[in-house]
N, C-alpha and C positions, 0 to 999 in steps of 0.2 A: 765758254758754255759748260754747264757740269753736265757730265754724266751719270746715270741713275745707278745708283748701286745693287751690286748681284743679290741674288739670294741667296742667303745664308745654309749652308750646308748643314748637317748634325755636328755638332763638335765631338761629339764619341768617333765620327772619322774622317778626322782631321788628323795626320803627323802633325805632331806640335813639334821644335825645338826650343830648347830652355837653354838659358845664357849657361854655362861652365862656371862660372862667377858666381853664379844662385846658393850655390852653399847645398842647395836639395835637400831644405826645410822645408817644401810646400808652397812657400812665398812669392811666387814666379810669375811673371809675365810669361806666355805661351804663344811665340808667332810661327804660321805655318802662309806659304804662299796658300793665294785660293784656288780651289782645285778644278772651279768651274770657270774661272775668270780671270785669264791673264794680265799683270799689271795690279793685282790687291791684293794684299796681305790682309790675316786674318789674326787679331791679337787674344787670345784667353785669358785667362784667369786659373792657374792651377788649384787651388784654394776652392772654386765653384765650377770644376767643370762642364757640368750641363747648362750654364749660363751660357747665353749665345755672346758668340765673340762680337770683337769691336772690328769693322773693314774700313781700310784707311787703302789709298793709291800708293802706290812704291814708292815715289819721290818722295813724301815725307818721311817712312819709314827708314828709307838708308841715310835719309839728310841725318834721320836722329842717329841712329847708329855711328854715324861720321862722328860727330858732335861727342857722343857719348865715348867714341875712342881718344877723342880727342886731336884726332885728323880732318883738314878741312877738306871739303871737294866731292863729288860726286862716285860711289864705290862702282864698278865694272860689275854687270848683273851676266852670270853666265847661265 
């Protein structure tokens, strides 16, 4: 059964964190957990900050992260 997704919060206050890898050209994906709702992440856009972010459920977000380390397996959420 899906769940309905949260409301979107301002992205002007959101903590974003940006990969270390971005170079910090601007270019960046922006994920910050969501602040009103346990379990989403919220993904921006550095380039268009006042665009409202994308909310996706944790499970995919760390599968990709996995993926994208290049480590398989689910990451320990603390």
């Amino acid at each position: 059964m899906n769940r309905p997704l949260p409301l979107l919060p301002d992205p002007n206050t959101v903590t974003w964190t940006v990969s270390s890898h971005s170079g910090g050209g601007g270019n960046c994906v922006q994920a910050a957990p969501h602040p009103a709702s346990p379990g989403f992440i919220l993904l921006g856009d550095s380039k268009n900050p006042d665009r409202a972010p994308l909310t996706i459920s944790n499970a995919p977000w760390y599968t990709f992260l996995e993926a994208a380390a290049g480590r398989p397996g689910t990451p320990q959420i603390r």
